[in-house]
C-alpha positions in Angstrom: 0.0 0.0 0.0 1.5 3.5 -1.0 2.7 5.0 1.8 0.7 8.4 1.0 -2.7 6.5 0.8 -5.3 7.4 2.9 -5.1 4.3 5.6 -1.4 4.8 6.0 -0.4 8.8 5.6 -0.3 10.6 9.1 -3.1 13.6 8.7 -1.4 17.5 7.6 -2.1 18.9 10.4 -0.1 16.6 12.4 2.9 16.8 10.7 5.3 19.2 11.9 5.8 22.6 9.5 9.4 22.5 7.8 11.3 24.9 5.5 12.5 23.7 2.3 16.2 23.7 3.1 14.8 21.2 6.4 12.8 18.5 3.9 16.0 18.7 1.5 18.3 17.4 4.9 15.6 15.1 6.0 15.1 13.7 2.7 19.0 13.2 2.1 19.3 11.3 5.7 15.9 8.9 4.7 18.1 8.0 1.4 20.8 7.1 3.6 23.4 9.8 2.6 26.3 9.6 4.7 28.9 12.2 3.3 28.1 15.4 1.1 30.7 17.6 -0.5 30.5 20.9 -1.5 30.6 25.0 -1.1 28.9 27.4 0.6 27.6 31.0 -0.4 24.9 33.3 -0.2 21.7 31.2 -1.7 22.6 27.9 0.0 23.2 28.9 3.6 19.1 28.4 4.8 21.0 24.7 3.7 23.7 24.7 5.7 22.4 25.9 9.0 20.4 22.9 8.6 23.1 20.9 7.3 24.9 21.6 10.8 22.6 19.2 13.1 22.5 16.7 10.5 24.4 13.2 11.0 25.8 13.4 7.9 29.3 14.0 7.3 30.3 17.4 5.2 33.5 17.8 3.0 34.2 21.2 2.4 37.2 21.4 -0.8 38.9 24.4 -1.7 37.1 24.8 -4.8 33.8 23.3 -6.3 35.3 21.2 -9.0 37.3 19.9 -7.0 34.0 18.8 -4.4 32.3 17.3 -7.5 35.3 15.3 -8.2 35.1 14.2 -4.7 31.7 13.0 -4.7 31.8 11.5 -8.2 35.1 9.1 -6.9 33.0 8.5 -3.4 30.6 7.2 -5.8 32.6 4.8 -7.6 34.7 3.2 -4.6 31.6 3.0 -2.6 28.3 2.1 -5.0 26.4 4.6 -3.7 25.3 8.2 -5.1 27.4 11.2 -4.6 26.5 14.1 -3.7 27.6 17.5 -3.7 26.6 20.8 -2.8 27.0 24.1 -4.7 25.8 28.1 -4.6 24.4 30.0 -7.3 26.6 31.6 -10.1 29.9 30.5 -10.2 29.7 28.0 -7.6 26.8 26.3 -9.8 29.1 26.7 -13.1 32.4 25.1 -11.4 30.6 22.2 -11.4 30.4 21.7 -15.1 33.5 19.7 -15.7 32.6 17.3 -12.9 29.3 16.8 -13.8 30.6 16.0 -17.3 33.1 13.7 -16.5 30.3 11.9 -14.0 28.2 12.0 -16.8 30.5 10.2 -19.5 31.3 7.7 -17.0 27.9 6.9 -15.7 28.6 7.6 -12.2 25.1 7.9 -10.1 25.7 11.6 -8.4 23.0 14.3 -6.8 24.3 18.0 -7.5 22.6 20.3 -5.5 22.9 23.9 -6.7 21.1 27.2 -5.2 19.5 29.7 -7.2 18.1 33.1 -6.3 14.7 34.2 -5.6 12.0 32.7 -7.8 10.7 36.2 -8.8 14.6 37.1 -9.4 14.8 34.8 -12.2 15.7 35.9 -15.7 16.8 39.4 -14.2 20.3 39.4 -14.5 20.2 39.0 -10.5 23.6 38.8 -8.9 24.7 35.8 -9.0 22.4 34.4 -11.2 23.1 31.2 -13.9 21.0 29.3 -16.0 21.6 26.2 -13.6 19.6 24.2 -15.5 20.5 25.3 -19.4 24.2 24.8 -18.7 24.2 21.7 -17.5 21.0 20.1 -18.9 23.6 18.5 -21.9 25.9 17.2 -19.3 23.3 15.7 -16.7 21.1 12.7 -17.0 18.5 15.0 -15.8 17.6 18.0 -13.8 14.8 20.2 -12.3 14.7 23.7 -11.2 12.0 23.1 -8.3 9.7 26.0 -7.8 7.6 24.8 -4.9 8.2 23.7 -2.3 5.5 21.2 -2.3 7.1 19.1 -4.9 10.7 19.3 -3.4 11.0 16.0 -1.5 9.5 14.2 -4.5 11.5 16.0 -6.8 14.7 15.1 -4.7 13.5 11.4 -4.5 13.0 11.1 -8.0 16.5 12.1 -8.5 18.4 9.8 -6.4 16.3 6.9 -8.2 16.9 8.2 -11.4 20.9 9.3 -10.9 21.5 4.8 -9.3 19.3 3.0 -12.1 19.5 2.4 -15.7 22.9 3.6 -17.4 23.7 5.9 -13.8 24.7 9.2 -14.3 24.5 12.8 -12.3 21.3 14.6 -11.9 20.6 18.1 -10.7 18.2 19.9 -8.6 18.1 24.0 -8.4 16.7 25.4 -5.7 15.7 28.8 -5.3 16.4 30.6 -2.0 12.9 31.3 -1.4 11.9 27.6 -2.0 14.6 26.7 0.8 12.7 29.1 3.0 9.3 28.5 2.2 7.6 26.3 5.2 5.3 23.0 4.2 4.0 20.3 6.5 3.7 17.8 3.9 1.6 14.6 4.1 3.9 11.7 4.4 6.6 10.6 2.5 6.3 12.0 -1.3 6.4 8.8 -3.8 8.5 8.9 -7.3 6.3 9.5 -9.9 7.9 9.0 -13.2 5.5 7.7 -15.8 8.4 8.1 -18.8 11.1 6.1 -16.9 11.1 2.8 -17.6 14.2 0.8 -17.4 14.9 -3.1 -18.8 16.7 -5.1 -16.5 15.6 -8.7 -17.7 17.5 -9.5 -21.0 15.6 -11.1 -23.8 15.4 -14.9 -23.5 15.6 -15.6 -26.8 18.8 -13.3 -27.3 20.2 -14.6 -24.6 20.3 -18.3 -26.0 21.2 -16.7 -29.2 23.8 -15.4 -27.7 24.7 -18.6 -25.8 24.7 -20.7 -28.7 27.0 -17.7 -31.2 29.6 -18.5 -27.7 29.2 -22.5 -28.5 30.0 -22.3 -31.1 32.7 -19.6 -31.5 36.7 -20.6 -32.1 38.0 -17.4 -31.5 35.5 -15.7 -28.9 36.8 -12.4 -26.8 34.8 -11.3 -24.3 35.1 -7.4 -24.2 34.2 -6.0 -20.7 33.3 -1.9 -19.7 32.7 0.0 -16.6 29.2 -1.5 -16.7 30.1 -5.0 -15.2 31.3 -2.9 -12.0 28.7 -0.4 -11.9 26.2 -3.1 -12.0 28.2 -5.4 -9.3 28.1 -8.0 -11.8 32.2 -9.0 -11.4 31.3 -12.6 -10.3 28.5 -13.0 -12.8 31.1 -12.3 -15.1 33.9 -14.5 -14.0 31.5 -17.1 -13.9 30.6 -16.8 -17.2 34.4 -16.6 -18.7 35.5 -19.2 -16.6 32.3 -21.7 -17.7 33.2 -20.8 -21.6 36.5 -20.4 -21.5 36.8 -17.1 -22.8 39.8 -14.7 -22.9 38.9 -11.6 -21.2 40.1 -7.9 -22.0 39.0 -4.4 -20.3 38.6 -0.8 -21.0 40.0 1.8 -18.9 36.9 1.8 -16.8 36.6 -2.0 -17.0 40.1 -2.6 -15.1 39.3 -4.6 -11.9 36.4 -6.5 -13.8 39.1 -9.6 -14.0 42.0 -10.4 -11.7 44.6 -9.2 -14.0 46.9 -12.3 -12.8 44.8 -14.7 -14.5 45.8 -16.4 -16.8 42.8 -15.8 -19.0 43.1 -11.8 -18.7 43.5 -10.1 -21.7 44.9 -6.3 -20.1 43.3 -3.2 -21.5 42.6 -3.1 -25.0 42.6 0.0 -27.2 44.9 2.7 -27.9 47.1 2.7 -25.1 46.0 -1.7 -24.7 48.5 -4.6 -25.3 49.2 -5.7 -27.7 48.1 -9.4 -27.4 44.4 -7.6 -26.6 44.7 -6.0 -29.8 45.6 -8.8 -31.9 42.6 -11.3 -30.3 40.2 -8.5 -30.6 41.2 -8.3 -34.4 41.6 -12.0 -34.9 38.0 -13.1 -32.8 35.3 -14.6 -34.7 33.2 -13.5 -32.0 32.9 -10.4 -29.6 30.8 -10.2 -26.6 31.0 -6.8 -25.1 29.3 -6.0 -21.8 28.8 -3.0 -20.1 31.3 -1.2 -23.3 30.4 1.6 -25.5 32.9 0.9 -28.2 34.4 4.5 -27.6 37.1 5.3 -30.3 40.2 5.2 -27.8 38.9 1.3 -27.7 37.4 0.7 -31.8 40.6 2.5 -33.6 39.8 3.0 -37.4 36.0 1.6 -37.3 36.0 0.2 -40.9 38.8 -2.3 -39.6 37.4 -3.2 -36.0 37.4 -6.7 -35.3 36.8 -7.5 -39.2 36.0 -10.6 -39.0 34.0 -11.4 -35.4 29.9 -11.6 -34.7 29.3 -9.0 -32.1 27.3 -9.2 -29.0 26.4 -6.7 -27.0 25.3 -6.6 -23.3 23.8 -3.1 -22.2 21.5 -1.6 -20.1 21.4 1.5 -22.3 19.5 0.7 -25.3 21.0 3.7 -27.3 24.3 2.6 -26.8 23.5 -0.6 -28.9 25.1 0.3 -32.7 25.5 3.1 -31.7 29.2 3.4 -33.0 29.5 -0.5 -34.2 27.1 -2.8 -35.8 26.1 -5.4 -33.5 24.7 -8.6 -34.4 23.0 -9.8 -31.2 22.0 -7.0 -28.8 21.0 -8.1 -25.6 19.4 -4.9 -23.6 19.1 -5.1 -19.8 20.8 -5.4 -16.3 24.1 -7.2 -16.9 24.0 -8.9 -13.6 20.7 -10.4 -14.7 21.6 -11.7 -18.0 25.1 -13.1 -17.4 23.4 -15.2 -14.7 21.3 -16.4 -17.3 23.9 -16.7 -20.4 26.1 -18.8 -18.0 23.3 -21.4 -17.2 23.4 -21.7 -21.9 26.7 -21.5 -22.3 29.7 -24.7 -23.1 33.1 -25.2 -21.9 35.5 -25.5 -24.9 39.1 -25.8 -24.5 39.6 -23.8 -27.3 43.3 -24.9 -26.9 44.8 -23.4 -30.4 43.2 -19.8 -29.6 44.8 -19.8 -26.3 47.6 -21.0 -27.5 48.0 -18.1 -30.4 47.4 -15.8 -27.3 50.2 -17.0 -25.9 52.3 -16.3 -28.4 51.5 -12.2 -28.4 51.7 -12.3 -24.6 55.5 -14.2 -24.8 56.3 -11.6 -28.0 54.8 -8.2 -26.4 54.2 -8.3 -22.9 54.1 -4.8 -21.4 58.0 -3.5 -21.3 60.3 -0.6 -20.2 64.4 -0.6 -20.0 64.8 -1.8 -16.4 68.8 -1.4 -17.2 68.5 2.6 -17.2 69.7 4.1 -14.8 67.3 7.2 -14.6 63.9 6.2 -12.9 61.4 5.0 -14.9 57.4 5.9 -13.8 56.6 2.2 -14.9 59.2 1.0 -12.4 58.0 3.5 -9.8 54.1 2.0 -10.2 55.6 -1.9 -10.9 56.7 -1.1 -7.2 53.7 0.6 -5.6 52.2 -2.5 -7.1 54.1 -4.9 -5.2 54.8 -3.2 -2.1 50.8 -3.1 -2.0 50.2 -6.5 -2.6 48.0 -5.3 -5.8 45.5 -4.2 -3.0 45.4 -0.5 -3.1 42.9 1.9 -4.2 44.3 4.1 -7.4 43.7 7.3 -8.5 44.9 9.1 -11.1 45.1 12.0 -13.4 44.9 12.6 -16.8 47.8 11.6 -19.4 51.1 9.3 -19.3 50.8 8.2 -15.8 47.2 7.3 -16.1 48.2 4.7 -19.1 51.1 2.9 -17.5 48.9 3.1 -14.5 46.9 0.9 -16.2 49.2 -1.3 -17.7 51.4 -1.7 -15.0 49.8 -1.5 -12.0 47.7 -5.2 -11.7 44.2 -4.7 -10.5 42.2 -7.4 -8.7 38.7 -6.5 -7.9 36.1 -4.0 -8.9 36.0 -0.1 -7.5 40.1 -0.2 -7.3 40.5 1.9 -10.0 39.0 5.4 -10.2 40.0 7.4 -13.1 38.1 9.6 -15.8 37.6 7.9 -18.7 35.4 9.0 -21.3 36.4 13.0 -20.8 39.6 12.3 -20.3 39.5 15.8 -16.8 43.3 16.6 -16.1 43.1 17.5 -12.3 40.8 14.6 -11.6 43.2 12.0 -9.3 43.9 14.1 -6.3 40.0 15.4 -5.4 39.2 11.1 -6.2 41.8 10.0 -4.0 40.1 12.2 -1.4 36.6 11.4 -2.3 38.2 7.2 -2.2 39.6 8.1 1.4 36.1 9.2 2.5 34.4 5.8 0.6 36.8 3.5 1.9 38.6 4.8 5.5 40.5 1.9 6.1 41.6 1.6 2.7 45.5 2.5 0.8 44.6 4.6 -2.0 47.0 6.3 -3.9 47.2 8.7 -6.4 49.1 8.3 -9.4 49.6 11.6 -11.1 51.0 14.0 -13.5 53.2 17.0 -13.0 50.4 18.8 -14.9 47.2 17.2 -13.6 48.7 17.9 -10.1 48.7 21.4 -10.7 45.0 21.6 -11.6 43.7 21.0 -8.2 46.6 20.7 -6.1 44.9 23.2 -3.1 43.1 20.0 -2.9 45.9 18.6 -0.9 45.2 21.4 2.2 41.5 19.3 1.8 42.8 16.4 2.7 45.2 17.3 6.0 42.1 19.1 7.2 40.1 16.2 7.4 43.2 13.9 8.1 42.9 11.8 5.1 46.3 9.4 4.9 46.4 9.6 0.8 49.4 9.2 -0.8 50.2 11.0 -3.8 53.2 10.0 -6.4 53.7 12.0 -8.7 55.6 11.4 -12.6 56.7 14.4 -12.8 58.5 14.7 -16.6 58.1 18.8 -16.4 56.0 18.1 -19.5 52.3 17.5 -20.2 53.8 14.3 -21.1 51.0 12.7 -23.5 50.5 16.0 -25.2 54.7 16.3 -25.5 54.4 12.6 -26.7 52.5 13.1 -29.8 54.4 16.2 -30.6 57.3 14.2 -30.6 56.2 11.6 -33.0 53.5 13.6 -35.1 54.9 17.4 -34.9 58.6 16.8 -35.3 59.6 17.0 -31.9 58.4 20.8 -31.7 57.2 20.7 -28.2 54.8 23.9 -28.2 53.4 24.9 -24.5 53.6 21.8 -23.0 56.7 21.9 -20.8 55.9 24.1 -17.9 57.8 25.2 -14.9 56.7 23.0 -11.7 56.9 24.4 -8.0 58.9 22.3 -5.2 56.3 19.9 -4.8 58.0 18.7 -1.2 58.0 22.0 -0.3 54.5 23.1 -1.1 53.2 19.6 0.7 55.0 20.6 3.6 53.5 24.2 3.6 50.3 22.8 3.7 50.5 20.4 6.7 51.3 17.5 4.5 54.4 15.2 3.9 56.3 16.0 1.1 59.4 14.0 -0.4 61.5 14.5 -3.2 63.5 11.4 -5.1 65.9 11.7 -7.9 68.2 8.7 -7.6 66.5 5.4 -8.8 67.7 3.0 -5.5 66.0 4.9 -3.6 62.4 4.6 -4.4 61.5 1.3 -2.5 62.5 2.6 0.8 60.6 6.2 -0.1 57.9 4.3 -1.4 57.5 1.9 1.7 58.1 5.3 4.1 55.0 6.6 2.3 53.1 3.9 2.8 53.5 4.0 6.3 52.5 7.4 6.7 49.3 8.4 9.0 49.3 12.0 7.1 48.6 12.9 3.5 51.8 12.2 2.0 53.4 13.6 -2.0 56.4 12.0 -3.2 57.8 13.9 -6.0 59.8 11.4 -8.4 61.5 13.2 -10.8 61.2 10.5 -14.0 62.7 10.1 -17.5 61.4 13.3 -19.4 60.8 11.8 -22.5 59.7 8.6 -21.7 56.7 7.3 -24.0 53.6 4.9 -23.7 54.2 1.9 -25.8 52.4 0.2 -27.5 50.0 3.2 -29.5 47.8 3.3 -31.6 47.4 6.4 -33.8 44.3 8.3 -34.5 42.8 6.8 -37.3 44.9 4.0 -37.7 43.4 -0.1 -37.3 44.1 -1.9 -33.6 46.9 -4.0 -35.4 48.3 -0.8 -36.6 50.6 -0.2 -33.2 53.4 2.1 -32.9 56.3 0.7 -30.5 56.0 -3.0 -30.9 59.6 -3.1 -32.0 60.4 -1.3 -29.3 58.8 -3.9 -27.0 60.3 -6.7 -28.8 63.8 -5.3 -28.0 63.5 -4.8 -24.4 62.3 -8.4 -23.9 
């Protein structure tokens, strides 16, 4: 029985009176919102003086993109929604990039932004945005809510719709005099979303189809996104590739999907991908991608991706389907649901030439640097984190170089270990996730793997975290250049490195202004015992390695050029 129904709702007039700004806290705790980030100002503070008796923990970061960062990582380490809290004007607009990079990685997120007075609207009033124009293109939806009648619905609908279906961030504007406006309700509001329908059983009859395609495969590669994690479908998925007997590879987001010390992993595919992941991918006969949007860091040239392979794809996001690549057998609905089932269909084959021609790539191209130099490598510096952490640590990271040999050489395990932007690809990202991690995961290592130039985007993030005693560790590959940028310029621009070599601050020294640890290391001996001090450290903690300048990502696949079209294979063949 709906709990506003006659029989069950508690009468009006017995319902204590509440300003808006006291529904929007009570609401929040009834969702079970434990942590909020964000900024005050003017428009929101009717919010925060109710905020201050609430039991839930607030984050306050030195700047609003840096808050939305926060809750969007809090997001992925934990499952839950993120949520952040922003004034009108500019605090409202310096959300934009971290609504956008929640947005193109599906991350469930509530932004909350204020507005001013509801007769103030279209003035020019000071302080005044379009809330709701700017972001409407970088939101799964939003609501500028007028009355304060429909606020607690309005709030509830959100939260449903930011956590179901393909996730993403929504936002709610709220005018001041809506936050001050008194209601005494009449029981809890109910969703009401007639349009909103989402598919979480698969098709049964795609789902043997798709069974029987896997049957009878030779070649099969099973292709795995963000999606799988998002939808806590990691041991549906196992199950599956361990049944079948299916090679596995990830995306970026995908990493943690697979114990990457399985035999049957596959690494990253894609631009910055092995090799071997390349070469099966372009080789398979068949192609089951789940929870994967075929993005073109991933396809390469479309014309030639995977010429030759039936494609099947898994997705609770029915647009996504063909969307870039013709699939054969779309399956739409929860992935957690329709693995279960596709398991119970599927065959173990052996499959024993396939693996075997795997093999072969993984012997001829495994993931390489020259371990003989005697200048310190960031893949050595991450091979180490990686060990000394036992391949347990939470890792954030940046934007560029560092966040691809993060990838390749740091060996993930298990889902929500891995929190990096993927699909806008937001310089500045790593150190506000590590915080928001820290917060998710308390008892938790999470480091931050990051750029010279990423760093400096939100660094004043760092004074964040030794406010709220947060032990994240931060290393930092610092090249003095924005390294991918300097990378391309060095094979495509003749070496003409235009504006992206800057002049860094003393990192160490800047940590240590700002309560934190900070540690410099030029010599390459002595980054296991740095790395294994930092570890141990109770405070936030930035190790500065100063790395080869013009080291490169290997293997790469230019723009526009086919998977098996890598740069640096002979490279990788010479440092075996």
């Amino acid at each position: 029985m709906p709990s506003n129904s006659p029989d069950s709702a508690p009468v009006a007039e017995n319902l204590p009176e509440r300003t808006g700004a006291q529904i929007v806290v009570d609401t929040l705790v009834d969702l079970g919102v434990e942590a909020m980030f964000g900024y005050t100002g003017g428009v929101v503070l009717p919010l925060f003086d109710r905020l201050y008796d609430a039991p839930i923990r607030f984050f306050v970061p030195r700047h609003e993109q840096g808050g939305c960062h926060m809750a969007d990582a809090y997001a992925r380490a934990s499952g839950k929604v993120g949520v952040v809290l922003a004034t009108s004007g500019p605090g409202a607009c310096n959300l934009v990039t971290g609504l956008a990079t929640a947005m193109m990685d599906s991350i469930p997120m509530v932004a909350f932004t204020g507005q001013v007075r509801t007769e103030l609207i279209g003035n020019d009033a000071f302080q005044e945005a379009d809330t709701t124009g700017i972001t409407r293109p970088i939101t799964k939806y939003n609501s500028i809510v007028k009355d304060v009648r429909d606020l607690e619905r309005t709030i509830r609908e959100a939260f449903h719709i930011a956590s179901t279906g393909r996730p993403g961030p929504v936002l709610i504007d709220l005018p001041v005099d809506v936050e001050v406006s008194r209601h005494r309700g009449n029981g809890r509001a109910e969703i009401d979303l007639p349009g909103y329908k989402i598919r979480t059983k698969g098709h049964a009859r795609q789902i043997s189809t798709a069974a029987e395609a896997i049957n009878m495969s030779e070649r099969p590669v099973l292709y795995v996104g963000g999606g799988v994690i998002i939808a806590n479908a990691v041991e549906e998925l196992r199950a599956l590739a361990e049944k079948a007997h299916l090679p596995v590879t990830m995306t970026l987001l995908g990493l943690g999907s697979i114990d990457q010390r399985h035999p049957e992993s596959l690494d990253m595919l894609g631009m910055h991908g092995s090799a071997y992941a390349n070469y099966a991918v372009q080789e398979s006969d068949l192609l089951i991608a789940v929870g994967a949007r075929f993005d073109d860091r991933v396809t390469g040239k479309l014309s030639t991706f995977a010429p030759n392979a039936k494609i099947i794809h898994i997705d609770i996001d029915p647009t996504s389907i063909s969307k870039n690549v013709h699939v054969d057998i779309p399956v739409v609905g929860d992935a957690k649901h329709i693995l279960t089932e596709l398991t119970k269909e599927v065959k173990h084959r052996p499959r024993e030439a396939w693996f075997a021609r795997i093999a072969e790539w993984k012997k001829k191209f495994p993931f390489k640097y020259d371990g003989n130099s005697g200048r310190i490598k960031p893949q050595y510096v991450i091979q180490e984190l990686c060990r000394q952490t036992k391949n347990d640590a939470i890792v954030a990271t940046g934007v560029g170089q560092h966040q691809m040999w993060a990838a390749q050489f740091y060996r993930f395990i298990k889902p929500r270990q891995f929190i990096t932007s993927g699909g806008l690809g937001t310089m500045g990202f790593g150190l506000p996730a590590a915080i928001g991690a820290q917060i998710a995961r308390p008892d938790a290592t999470v480091i931050d793997i990051d750029g010279d130039h990423s760093f400096n985007m939100t660094m004043t993030e760092l004074a964040t975290a030794v406010q709220y005693e947060l032990p994240i560790k931060v290393c930092l590959m610092n090249n003095g250049y924005m390294g991918m940028v300097r990378q391309w310029q060095e094979l495509f621009y003749g070496r003409r490195y235009a504006c992206s070599y800057l002049k860094n601050p003393d990192y160490a020294a800047v940590a240590q202004a700002m309560g934190a640890v900070g540690v410099t290391v030029d010599k390459k001996e002595d980054v296991p015992k740095v790395i294994e001090r930092m570890l141990a450290e109770k405070k936030p903690c930035v190790v500065n390695f100063h790395v080869e300048a013009e080291e490169n990502v290997w293997p790469m696949v230019p723009a526009g050029k086919s998977l098996s079209e890598m740069d640096g294979l002979d490279i990788l063949e010479r440092l075996i």
